[in-house]
TIMI-310579 format. One record per residue (C-alpha): x, y, z; residue in three letters. Coordinates in steps of 0.1 Angstrom, whole numbers, plus 5000, padded with zeros to 4 digits. Example, Ala and Ser with C-alpha at 12.3 -4.5 7.8 and 13.67 -1.06 7.14 Angstrom:
BEGIN
     px     py     pz   residuo
   5123   4955   5078       ala
   5137   4989   5071       ser
This chain:
BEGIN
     px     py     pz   residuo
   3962   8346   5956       unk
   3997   8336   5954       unk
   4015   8339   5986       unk
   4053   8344   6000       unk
   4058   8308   6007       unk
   4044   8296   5969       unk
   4068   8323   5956       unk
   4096   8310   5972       unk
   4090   8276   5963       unk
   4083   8282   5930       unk
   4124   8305   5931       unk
   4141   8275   5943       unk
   4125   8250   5923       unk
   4134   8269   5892       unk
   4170   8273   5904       unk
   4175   8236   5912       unk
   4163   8235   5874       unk
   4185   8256   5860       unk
   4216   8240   5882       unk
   4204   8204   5870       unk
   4203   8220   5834       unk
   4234   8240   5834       unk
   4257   8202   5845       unk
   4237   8178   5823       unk
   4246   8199   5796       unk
   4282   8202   5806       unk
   4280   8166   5806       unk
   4258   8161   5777       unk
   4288   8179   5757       unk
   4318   8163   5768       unk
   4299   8127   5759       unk
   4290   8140   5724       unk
   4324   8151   5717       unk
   4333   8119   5729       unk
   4313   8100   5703       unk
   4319   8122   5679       unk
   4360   8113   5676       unk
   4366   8149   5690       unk
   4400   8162   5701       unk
   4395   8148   5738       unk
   4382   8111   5734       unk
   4377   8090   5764       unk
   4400   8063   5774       unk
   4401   8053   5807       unk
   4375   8057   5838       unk
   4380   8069   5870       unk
   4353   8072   5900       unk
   4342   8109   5902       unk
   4356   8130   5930       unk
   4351   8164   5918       unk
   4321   8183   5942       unk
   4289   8187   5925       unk
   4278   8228   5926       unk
   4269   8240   5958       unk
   4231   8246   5946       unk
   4228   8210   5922       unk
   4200   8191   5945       unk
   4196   8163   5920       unk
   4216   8127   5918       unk
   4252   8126   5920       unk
   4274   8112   5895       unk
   4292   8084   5898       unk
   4312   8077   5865       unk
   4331   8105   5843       unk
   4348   8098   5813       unk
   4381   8113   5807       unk
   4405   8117   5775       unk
   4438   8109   5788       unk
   4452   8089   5766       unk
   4458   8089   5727       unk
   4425   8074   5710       unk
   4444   8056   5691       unk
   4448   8026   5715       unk
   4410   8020   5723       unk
   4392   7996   5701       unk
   4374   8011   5676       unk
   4343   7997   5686       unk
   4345   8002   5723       unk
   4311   8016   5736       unk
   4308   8035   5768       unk
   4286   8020   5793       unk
   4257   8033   5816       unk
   4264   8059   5844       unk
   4259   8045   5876       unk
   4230   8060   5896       unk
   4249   8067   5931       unk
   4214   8065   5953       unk
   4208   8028   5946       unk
   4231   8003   5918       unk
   4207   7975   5900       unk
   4211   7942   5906       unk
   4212   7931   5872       unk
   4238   7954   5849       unk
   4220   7949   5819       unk
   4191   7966   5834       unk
   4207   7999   5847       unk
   4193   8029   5843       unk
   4210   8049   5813       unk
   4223   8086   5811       unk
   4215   8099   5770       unk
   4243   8123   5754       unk
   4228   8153   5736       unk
   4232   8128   5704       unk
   4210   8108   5719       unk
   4232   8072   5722       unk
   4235   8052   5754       unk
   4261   8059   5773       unk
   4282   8021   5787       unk
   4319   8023   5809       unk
   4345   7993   5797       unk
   4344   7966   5823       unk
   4379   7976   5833       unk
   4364   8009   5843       unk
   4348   7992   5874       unk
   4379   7992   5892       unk
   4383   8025   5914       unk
   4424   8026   5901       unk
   4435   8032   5867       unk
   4430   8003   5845       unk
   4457   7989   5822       unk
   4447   7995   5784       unk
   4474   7965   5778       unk
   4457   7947   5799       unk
   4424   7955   5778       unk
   4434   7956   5743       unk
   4468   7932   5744       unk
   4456   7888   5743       unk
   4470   7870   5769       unk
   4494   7845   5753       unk
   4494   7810   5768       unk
   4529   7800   5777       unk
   4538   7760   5774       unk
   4538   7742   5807       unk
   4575   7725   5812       unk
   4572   7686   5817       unk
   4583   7672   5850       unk
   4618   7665   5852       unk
   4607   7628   5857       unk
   4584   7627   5826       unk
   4616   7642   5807       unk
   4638   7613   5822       unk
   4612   7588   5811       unk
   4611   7600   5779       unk
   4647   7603   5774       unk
   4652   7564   5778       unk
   4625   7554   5758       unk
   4643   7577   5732       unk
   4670   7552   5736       unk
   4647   7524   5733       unk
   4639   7536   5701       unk
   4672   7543   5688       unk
   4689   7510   5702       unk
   4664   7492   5674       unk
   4680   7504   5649       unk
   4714   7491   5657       unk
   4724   7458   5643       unk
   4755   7456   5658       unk
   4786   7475   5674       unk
   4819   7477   5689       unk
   4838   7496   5718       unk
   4858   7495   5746       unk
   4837   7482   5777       unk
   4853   7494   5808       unk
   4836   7483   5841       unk
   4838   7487   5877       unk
   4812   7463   5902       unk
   4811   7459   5937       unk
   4811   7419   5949       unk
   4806   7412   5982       unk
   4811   7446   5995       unk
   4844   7452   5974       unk
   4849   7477   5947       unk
   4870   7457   5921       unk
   4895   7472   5900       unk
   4883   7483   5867       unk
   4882   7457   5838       unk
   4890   7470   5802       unk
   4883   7448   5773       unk
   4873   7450   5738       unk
   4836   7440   5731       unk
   4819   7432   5703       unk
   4777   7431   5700       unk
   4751   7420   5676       unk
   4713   7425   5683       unk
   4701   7397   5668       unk
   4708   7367   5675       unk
   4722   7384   5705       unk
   4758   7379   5701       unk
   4787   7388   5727       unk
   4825   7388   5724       unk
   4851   7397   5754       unk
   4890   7397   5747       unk
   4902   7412   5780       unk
   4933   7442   5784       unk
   4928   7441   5820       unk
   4933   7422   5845       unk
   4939   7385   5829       unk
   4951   7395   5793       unk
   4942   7381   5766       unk
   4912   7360   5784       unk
   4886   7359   5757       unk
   4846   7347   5754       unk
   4819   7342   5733       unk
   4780   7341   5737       unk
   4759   7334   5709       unk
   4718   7330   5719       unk
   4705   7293   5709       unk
   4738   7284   5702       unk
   4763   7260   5724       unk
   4738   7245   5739       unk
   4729   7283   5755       unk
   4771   7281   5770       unk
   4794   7310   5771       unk
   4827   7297   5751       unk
   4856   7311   5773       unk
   4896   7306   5777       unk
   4918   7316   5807       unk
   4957   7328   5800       unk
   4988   7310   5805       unk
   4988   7280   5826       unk
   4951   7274   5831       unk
   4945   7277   5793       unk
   4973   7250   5788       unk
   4954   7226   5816       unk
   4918   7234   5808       unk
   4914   7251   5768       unk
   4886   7265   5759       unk
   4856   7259   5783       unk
   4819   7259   5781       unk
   4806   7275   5810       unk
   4770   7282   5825       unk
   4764   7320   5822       unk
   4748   7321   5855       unk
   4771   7296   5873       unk
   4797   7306   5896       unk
   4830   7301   5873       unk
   4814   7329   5845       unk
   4799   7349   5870       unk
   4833   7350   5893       unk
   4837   7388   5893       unk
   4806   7396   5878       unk
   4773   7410   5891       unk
   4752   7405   5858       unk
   4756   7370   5833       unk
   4766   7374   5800       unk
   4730   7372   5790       unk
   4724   7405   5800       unk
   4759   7423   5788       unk
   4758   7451   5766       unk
   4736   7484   5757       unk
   4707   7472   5745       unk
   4701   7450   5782       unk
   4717   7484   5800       unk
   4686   7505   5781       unk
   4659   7478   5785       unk
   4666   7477   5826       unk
   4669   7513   5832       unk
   4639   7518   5811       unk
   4619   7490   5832       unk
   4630   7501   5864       unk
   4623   7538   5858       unk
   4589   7531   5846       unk
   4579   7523   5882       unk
   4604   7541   5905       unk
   4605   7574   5891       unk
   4574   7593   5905       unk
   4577   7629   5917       unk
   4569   7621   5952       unk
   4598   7595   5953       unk
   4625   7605   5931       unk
   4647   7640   5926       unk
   4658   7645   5886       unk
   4690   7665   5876       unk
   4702   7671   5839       unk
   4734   7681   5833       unk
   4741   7691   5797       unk
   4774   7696   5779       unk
   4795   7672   5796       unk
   4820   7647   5778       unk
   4829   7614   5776       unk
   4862   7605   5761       unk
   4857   7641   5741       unk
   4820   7631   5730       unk
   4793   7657   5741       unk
   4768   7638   5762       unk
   4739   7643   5786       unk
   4738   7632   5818       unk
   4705   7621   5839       unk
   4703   7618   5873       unk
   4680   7603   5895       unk
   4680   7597   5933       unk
   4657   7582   5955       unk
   4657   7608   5988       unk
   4639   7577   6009       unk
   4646   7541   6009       unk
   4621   7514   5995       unk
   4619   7478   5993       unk
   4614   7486   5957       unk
   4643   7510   5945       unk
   4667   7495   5927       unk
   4696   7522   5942       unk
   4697   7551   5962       unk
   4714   7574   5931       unk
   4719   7564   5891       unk
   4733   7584   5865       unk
   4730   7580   5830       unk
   4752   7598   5801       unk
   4737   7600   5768       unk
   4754   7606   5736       unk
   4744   7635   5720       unk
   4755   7626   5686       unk
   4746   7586   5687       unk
   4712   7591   5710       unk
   4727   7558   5734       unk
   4743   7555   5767       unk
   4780   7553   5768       unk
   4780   7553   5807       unk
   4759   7540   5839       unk
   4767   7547   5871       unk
   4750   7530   5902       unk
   4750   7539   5943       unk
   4738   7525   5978       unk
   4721   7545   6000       unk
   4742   7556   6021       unk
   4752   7533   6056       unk
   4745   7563   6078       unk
   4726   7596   6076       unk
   4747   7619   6059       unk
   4771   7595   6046       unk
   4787   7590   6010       unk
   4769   7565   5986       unk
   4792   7539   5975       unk
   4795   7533   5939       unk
   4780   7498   5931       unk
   4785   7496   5897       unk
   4800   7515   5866       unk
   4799   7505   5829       unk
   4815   7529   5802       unk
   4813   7526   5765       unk
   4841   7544   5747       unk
   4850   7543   5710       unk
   4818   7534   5703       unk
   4803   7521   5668       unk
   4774   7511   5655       unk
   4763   7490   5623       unk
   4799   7481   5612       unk
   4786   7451   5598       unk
   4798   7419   5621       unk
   4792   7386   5613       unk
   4785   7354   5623       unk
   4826   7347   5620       unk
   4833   7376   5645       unk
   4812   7350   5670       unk
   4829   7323   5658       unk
   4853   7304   5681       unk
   4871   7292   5650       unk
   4882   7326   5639       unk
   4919   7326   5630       unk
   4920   7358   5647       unk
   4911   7342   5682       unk
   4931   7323   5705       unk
   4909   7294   5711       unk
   4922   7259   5716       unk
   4946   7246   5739       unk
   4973   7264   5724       unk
């Protein structure tokens, strides 16, 4: 005999069956549309907010899939993934419990999906292009000189106008002017000063003079003395001088910068600037700065700038500062060598080295 209470059950059993039935197949067809290319085709996720119906007594949803966007963007490949079961997620995703369309297909949600905001299809669909790390500005000084390096060896010889400025004993001289002439190999130097002491000329020539700088004063010392052989490191060629002979010219500026940077310039210890576009004597150059914020036994100078040619790939101008004597304070300038006019491979020879050269005034008178 069937009584009240079975009746009962059996009512709202069959009408939590019929709820369950009537939104699994309102959500059985929007999925089969879905994979079918219908008119409304999913393209991003959201979490479900919408209330289930007041009678539905079975698991709530978690995931619904909604055709926003034009289709057109989503890969053409792009499965959806599982529905979530809201009473208790897996552990392992690959696992989850799945959802079947009326098509019968499993049903899996884009990874971007996941996210309870609206996911970026860009950010989906679009690669991610790498962009280049810039070098540190000391790695970009470094290689700048060596650039130098590398151009310098294939000079045989040049001319110019050497201007230069040095501190001696705490005194900034006056600038010298002269006209300079250089050969790499055997290294070969001439001087014949504008100013001061006109007309002063010398020669240096590697392995030859017995390793002596050929010089001759002006006016009354040339008459007492001629033409003199002098030690390039002894006190009458160095007079007004902080580097010998030995080490004039662009290919021993390059090779000391280049050795000195090599172990000062770290990005702990040093500040880089470039400055592009600049001119020397109307040449585009570059300059390269690079200053030492903190004093070391080991620095060289507190600040040195370097111009590069833009069109010959050399320096045609160093300049060299203290550290300042106070907190604060300006850097004094310690030394200054400028290379204008310059030339390269014109072709000198051994007679433009040559004490004897008619065009000289060595000798007595």
């Amino acid at each position: 005999m069937v009584t009240i209470r079975q009746r009962l059950g059996d009512s709202h059993a069959r009408d939590r069956a019929i709820a369950a039935g009537t939104f699994l197949a309102w959500l059985g067809l929007g999925l089969t549309q879905a994979l079918a290319g219908g008119a409304r085709a999913p393209s991003t996720e959201y979490y479900s907010t919408a209330e289930p119906p007041r009678d539905f007594r079975g698991p709530l949803p978690t995931w619904l899939a909604m055709g926003d966007l034009e289709p057109s963007k989503l890969p053409e490949d792009r499965a959806l993934e599982s529905l979530k079961n809201a009473t208790e997620p897996p552990k392992n995703v690959e696992e989850a419990p799945r959802v079947a369309s009326t098509a019968g297909n499993a049903l899996k949600l884009p990874e971007a999906a996941r996210a309870p905001a609206r996911a970026s299809l860009a950010s989906t669909t679009e690669p991610v292009t790498a962009q280049p790390v810039a070098e540190h500005p000391v790695v970009q000084a470094k290689k700048a000189i060596l650039a130098c390096q590398e151009r310098y060896r294939q000079v045989q010889d040049y001319t110019c106008t050497f201007i230069k400025r040095e501190r001696i004993d705490g005194r900034l001289l006056p600038a010298h002017q002269m006209q300079m002439k250089a050969r790499s190999q055997p290294l070969s130097i001439y001087f014949k000063f504008h100013t001061p002491n006109k007309g002063r000329e010398a020669i240096y020539v590697a392995g030859r003079h017995g390793g002596k700088v050929l010089a001759h004063d002006v006016g009354f010392g040339k008459f007492l003395a001629g033409t003199l052989k002098l030690d390039p490191k002894g006190s009458m060629a160095m007079e007004d001088n902080r580097h010998p002979v030995t080490e004039a010219g662009i290919g021993g500026l390059i090779d000391t910068v280049a050795k000195h940077w090599a172990v000062e310039l770290t990005p702990e210890e040093s500040v880089i600037r470039f400055q592009h576009n600049l001119q020397i004597d109307g040449r585009p150059c570059t300059m390269i700065e690079s200053t030492h914020p903190r004093r070391h036994p080991g620095f060289l100078y507190y600040t040195v700038k370097l111009y590069i040619d833009h069109e010959l790939g050399l320096p045609v101008r160093f300049e060299a500062y203290d550290w300042p004597k106070h907190p604060g304070g300006t850097p004094e300038l310690a030394e200054e060598y400028t290379y204008l006019k310059l030339r390269t491979n014109v072709g000198l020879g051994d007679r433009d080295f040559d004490a004897a050269n008619p065009q000289y005034a060595f000798g007595r008178f």
